[in-house]
C-alpha positions in Angstrom: 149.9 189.4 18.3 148.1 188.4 15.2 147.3 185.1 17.0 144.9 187.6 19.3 143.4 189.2 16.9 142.0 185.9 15.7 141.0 184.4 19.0 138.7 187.4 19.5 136.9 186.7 16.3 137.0 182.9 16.7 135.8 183.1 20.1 132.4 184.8 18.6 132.3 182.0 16.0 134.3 184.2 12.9 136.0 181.6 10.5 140.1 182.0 10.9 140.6 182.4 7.4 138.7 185.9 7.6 142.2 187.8 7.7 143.0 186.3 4.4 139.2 187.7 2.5 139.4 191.1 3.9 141.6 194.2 4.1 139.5 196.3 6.7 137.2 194.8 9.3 134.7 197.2 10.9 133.8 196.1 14.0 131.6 196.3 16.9 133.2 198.7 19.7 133.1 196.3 22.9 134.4 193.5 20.2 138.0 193.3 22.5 136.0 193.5 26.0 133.1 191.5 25.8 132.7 187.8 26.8 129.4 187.1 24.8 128.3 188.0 21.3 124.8 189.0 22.4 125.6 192.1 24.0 128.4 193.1 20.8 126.8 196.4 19.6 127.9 198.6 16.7 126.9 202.2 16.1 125.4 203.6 12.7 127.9 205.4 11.4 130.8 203.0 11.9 128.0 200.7 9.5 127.8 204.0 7.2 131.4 204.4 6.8 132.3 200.6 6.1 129.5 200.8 3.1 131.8 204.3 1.8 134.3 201.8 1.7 132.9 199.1 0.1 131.0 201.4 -2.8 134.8 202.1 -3.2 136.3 198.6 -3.7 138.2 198.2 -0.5 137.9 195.1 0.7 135.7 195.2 4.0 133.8 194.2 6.6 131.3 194.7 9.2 129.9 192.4 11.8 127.1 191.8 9.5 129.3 190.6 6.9 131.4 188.4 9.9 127.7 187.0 11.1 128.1 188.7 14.3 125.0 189.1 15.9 125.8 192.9 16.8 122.9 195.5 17.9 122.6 198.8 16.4 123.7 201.3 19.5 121.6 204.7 18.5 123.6 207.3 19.8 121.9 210.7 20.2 124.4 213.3 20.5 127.5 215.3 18.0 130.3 212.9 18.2 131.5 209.9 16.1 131.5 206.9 17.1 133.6 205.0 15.0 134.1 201.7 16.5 136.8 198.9 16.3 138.7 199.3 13.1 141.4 196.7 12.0 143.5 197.4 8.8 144.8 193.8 8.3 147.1 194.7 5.0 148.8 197.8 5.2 149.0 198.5 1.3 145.5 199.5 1.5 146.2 202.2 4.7 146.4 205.1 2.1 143.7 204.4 0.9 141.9 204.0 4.2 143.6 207.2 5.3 142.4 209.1 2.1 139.1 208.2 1.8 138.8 208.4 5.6 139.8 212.2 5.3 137.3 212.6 3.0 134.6 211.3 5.2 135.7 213.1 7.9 136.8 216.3 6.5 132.4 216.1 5.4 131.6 215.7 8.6 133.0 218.1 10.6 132.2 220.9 7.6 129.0 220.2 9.5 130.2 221.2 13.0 132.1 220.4 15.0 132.1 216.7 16.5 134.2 214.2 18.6 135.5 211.4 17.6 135.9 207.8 19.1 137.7 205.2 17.2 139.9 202.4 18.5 142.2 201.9 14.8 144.5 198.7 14.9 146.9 199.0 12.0 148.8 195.3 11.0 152.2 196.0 9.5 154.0 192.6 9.0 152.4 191.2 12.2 153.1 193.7 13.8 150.2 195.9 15.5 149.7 199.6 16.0 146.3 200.3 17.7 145.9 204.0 18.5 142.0 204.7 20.6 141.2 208.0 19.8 138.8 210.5 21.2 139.1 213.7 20.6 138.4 216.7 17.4 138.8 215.8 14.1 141.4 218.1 13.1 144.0 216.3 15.5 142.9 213.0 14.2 143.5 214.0 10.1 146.9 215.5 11.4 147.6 211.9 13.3 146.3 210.0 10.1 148.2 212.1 7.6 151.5 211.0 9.7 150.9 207.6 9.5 150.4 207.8 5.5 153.8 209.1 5.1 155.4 207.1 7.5 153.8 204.0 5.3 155.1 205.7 2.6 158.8 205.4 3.6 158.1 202.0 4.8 157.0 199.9 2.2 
C-alpha cells in the first residue's frame, strides 16, 4: 500500500524519499483522482492548519512545500474543507489528534460547520484512510478513538 502512496506523489514529480523528511503531508484534495498537476487545487484552510502545525514543530507539509503546483480553491460557504491528509509515522498521531482538537474545537465555538477531510493514517505500512464529512463533534469523538486505540498499540 505504501508503494501507492508514493506513485501518487512521484507521478506529480515528488522526490520518493519525501516519506522519510516528513511526518504529516497536507495535500491537495483531488491529489488521489487527478491525472495532471495543473488542475491539483488545495483550499485555504487545509494551508492554515498545516502552518498550526508547523509553528508547533510537527514535521509537515503542504504542496507548496512538495513543489506541487496546486491552486488555491476559495470556498465561500461554513464548512471545512480539510483536504488530503497523510500521517506517515504514527508516533506523531497524538499529537496530530490533539492539536487537531484544538483547531477544531476553535472553529466550531464559532458555529457550527461541516467538515470534509479524507485522513490516511500509516501504522507499520499498513493504511487506515477514513473520508469524512460530516459535524465536528462526531469527528473529535472518531479522532479521540483512534488516540487511544494508538495508545494500546504502540
Amino acid at each position: 500500500m505504501i508503494e501507492n502512496k508514493i506513485n501518487i506523489l512521484t507521478s506529480y514529480g515528488v522526490e520518493k524519499n519525501i516519506f522519510d523528511k516528513y511526518d504529516i503531508l497536507f495535500l491537495p484534495e483531488n491529489i488521489e483522482s487527478t491525472p495532471s498537476a495543473e488542475k491539483l487545487y488545495t483550499t485555504l484552510e487545509s494551508t492554515n492548519l498545516c502552518k498550526i502545525f508547523k509553528e508547533s514543530n510537527l514535521s509537515c507539509a503542504n504542496s507548496y512545500d512538495l513543489n506541487l503546483e496546486a491552486n488555491h480553491l476559495d470556498r465561500r460557504s461554513h464548512d471545512l474543507w480539510l483536504g488530503v491528509i497523510w500521517i506517515m509515522n504514527n508516533v506523531t498521531l497524538p499529537f496530530f489528534i490533539s492539536l487537531f482538537i484544538d483547531w477544531l474545537k476553535a472553529k466550531l465555538s464559532k458555529g457550527s460547520h461541516v467538515i470534509h477531510m479524507d485522513l490516511t493514517i500509516n501504522k507499520k505500512s499498513l493504511f487506515t484512510q477514513i473520508k469524512y464529512v460530516g459535524e465536528g463533534e462526531t469527528l473529535i469523538k472518531i479522532l479521540n478513538s483512534l488516540k487511544d486505540d494508538n495508545d494500546t498499540t504502540n
